[in-house]
N, C-alpha and C positions, 0 to 999 in steps of 0.2 A: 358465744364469741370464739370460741378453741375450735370449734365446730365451720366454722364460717367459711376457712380459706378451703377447706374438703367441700364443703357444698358448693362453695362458687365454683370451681373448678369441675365438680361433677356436670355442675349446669352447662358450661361453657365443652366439657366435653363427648358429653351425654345425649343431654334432653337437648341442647340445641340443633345440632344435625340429627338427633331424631324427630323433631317438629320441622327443621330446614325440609327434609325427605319427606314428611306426609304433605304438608304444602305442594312441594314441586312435583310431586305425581297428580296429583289435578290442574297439571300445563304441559302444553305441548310447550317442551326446552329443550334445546339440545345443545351441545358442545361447539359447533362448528358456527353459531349464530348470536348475538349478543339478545334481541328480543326472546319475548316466550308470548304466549297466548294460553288465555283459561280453556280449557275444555272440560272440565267436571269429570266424569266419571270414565272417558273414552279409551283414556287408557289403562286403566282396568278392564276395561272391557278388550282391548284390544292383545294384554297380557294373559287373558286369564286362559283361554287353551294352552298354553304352553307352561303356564304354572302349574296347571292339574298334570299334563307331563314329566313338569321336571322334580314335580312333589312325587315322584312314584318312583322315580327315578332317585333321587336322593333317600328316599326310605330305603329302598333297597341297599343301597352303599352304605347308610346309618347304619342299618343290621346288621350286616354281615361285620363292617371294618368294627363294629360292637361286639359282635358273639363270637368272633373268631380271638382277637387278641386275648379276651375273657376265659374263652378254653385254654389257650397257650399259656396263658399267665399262671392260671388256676393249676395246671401241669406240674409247671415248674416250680410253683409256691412248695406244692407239696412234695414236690422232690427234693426242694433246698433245703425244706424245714426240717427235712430226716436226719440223723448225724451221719452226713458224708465226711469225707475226708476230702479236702480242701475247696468246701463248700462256701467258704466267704470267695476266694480265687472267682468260684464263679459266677458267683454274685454281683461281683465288682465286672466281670467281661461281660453276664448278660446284661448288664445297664448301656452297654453303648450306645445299641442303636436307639435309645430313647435321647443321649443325648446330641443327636447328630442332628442337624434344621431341617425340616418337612422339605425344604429343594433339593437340596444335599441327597436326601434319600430318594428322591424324586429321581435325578438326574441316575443315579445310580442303580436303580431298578428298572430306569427306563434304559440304560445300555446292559442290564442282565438279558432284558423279553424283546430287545432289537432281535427283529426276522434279518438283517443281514450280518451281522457283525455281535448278535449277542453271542453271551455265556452261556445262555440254556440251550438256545440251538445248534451252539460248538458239542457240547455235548452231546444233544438226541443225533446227531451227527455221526459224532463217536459212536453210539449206540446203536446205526444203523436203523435210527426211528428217519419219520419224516418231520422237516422242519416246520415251523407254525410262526404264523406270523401274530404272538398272541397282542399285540396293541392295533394289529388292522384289522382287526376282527368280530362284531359284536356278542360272540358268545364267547371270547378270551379279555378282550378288553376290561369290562368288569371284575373279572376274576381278577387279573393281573395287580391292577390298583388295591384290591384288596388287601392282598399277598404283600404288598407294600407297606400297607399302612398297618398292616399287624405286624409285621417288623420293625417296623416304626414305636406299635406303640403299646406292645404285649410288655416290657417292661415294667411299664408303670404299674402296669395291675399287677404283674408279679410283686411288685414292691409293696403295693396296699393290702393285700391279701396276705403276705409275709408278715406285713406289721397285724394285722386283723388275728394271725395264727399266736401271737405273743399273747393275745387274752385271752385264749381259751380255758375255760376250767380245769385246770389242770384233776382235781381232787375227781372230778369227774372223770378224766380219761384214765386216772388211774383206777378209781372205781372199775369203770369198766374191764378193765387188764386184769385185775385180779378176777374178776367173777369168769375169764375165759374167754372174752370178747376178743375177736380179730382183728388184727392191723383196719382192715377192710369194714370191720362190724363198726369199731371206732372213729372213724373218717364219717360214714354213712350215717351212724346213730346220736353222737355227739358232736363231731366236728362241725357237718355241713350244717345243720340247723344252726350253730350259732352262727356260720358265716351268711347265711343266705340274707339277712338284711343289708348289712355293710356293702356285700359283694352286690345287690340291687340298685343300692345307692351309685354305687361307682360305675352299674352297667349304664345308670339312666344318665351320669356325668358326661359319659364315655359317649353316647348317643345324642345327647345336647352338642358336643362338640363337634361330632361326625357329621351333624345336619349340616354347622355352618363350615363346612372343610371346603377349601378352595386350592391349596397351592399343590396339593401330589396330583387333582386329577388335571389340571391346569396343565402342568407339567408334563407328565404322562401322557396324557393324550388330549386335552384342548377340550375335552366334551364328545369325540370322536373314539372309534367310526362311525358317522350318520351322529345320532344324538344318543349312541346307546350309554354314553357314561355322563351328558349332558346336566349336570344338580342344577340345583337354583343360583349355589354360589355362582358357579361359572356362565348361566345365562345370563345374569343380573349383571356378570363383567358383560359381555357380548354386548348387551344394550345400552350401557356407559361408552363403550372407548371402541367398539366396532362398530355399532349404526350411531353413534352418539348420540341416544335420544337418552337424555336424562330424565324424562318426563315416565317413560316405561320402566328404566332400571328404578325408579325409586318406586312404582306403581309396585314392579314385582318385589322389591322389599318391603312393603310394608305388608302384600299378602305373604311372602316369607316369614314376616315377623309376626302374622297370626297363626300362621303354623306352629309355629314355634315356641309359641306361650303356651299352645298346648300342651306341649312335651312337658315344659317347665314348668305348669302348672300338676302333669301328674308325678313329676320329681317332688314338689315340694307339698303333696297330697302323701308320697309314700316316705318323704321325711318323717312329716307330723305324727304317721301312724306308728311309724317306730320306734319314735322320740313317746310317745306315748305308752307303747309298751316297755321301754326301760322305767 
């Protein structure tokens, strides 16, 4: 009974629009029309080149906007953790750009890499470089969003890994210091092996979230130049509210969302195994 009003409410916002969505992708329905019609499987069939597309597509952006905040974060962890002199100061200023909203830094990264009027090209300017148009361009475009969203969201890790660095065996690193071990031997020998679980856990978190990210590349560049930044999220919008066919956008969600159980399936395969080893 204590239980009851969480479940109805999970049901009502959960599992209904996810049964509403596999339903509605076996109809041709769209926005712009009150009727629909069954068609079975057509629209799968008729989504599925451009999901094996934009699945390669968004893997790419999963890893990168993954491995890269992951290294920065990891940087800064280990810089912060050292006794600097007014290292809380910077603790509390590197948290900002985590706390600022995915458009916010959207808008703001997109007038840095503007080819007419940004900041980076006022600069190469300055510098006597040539200027780049990096959001019209499909070997800049990708990057650019990257660069985004690990400013975005290298914080957080910085902060999980900071907190991750509070249990380390102390008795252990000091062990190590006395028998002679270097700054460097102690990070390599003792440090990373304890953090390499935790920090997998938060890469695979970090990579669940990056699959379903819609608003910085939305933002940024629309899926553009051509489809080079085009993910699932952002097609999935395109065939809602630009061709209105609802019957495709819920087809590519629901192949989205076996994609995607994948991932979460080997998150919670490398949980178990670690929860097993403690």
């Amino acid at each position: 009974m204590l239980a009851a009003p969480a479940v109805a409410l999970f049901l009502v916002v959960a599992v209904y629009p996810l049964l509403a969505g596999v339903w509605t992708s076996f109809y041709d329905q769209s926005l712009i029309r009150p009727e629909r019609e069954f068609t079975g499987l057509d629209n799968y069939t008729a989504v599925w080149p451009d999901f094996v597309d934009r699945l390669g597509t968004t893997l790419v952006f999963a890893t990168f906007a993954t491995i890269c905040p992951l290294l920065v974060g990891l940087a800064l962890a280990v810089l912060l953790n050292a006794r600097l002199r007014g290292r809380g100061v910077l603790r509390g200023m590197l948290m900002l750009p985590w706390l600022l909203p995915g458009v916010v830094v959207s808008f703001l990264w997109a007038w840095i890499f503007n080819d007419s009027y940004g900041v980076l090209n006022h600069v190469l300017t300055q510098l006597s470089l040539p200027e780049v148009d990096f959001l019209g361009k499909p070997g800049t475009a990708m990057a650019a969003v990257v660069i985004a969203k690990t400013w975005n969201t290298f914080p957080w890790v910085m902060v999980v890994i900071l907190a991750i660095f509070q249990t380390l065996p102390r008795e252990q690193l000091e062990a190590a210091a006395i028998d002679g071990a270097s700054r460097r031997q102690r990070f390599l020998h003792v440090s990373l092996p304890h953090l390499l679980g935790p920090v997998a856990l938060v890469a695979m978190l970090e990579f669940i979230y990056n699959f379903g990210s819609f608003d910085m590349i939305f933002v940024m560049t629309g899926g553009g130049p051509g489809t080079s930044t085009m993910t699932l999220a952002v097609s999935l919008y395109q065939y809602a509210f630009t061709e209105f066919s609802l019957g495709r956008a819920a087809a590519m969600g629901v192949l989205w969302l076996l994609a995607l159980s994948l991932v979460c399936g080997a998150y919670f395969l490398l949980n178990k195994k670690l929860e097993s080893r403690s």
